[in-house]
TILO-655821 format. One line per 3 residues: number of its first residue (from 0); their letters; for each residue x, y, z of C-alpha. Coordinates in steps of 0.25 Angstrom, whole numbers. Example, Ala and Ser with C-alpha at 12.3 -4.5 7.8 and 13.67 -1.06 7.14 Angstrom:
% TILO-655821
0) AS) 49/-18/31 ~ 55/-4/29
% end
This chain:
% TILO-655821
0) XXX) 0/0/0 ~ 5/13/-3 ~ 2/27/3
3) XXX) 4/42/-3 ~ 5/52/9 ~ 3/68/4
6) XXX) 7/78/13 ~ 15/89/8 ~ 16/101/19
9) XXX) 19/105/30 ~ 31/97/35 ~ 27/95/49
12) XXX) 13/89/42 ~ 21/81/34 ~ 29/75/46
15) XXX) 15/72/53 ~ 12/62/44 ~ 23/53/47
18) XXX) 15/45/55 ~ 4/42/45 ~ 15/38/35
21) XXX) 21/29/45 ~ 5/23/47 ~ 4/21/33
24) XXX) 18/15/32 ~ 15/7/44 ~ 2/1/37
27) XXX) 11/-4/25 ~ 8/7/17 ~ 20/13/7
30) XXX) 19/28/9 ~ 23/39/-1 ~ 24/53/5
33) XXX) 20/66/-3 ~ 24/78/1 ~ 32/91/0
36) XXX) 47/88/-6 ~ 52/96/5 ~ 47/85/15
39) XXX) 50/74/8 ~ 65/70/15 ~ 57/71/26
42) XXX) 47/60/21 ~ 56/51/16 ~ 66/53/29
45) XXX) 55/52/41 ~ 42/45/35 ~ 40/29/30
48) XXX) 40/33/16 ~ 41/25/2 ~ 41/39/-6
51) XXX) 41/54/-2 ~ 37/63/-12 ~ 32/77/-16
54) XXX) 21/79/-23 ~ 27/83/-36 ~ 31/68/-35
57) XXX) 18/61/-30 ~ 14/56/-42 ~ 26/48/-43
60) XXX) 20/39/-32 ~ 15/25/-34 ~ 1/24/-32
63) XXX) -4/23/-19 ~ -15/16/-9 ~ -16/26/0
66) XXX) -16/43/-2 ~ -15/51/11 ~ -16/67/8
69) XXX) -12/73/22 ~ -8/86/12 ~ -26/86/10
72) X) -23/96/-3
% end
């Protein structure tokens, strides 16, 4: 199963959603992160992640089972 997660602003959002990730992750899920590129290290350092991409790259992404748009834009 695989999971896209959107959140693109503010950093300290974007570090919040940590433990969602790890949930998903957890449940067996592969998780893709899409955010802003200035976060991305960030993602990819700290958060269990298959991909973290920006948005300009998103559609690069496999298909997935799952979409979560903390973003809501």
């Amino acid at each position: 199963m695989r999971a896209i997660v959107l959140r693109f602003s503010s950093l300290g959002d974007v570090v919040l959603t940590e433990p969602l990730v790890r949930a998903l992750s957890d449940r067996g899920y592969t998780v893709d992160f899409v955010t802003h590129d200035a976060y991305v290290p960030l993602v990819r350092a700290c958060f269990p992640v298959a991909r973290a991409v920006t948005v300009e790259r998103a559609a690069d992404l496999p298909a997935a089972d799952l979409l979560v748009d903390l973003q809501n834009s």
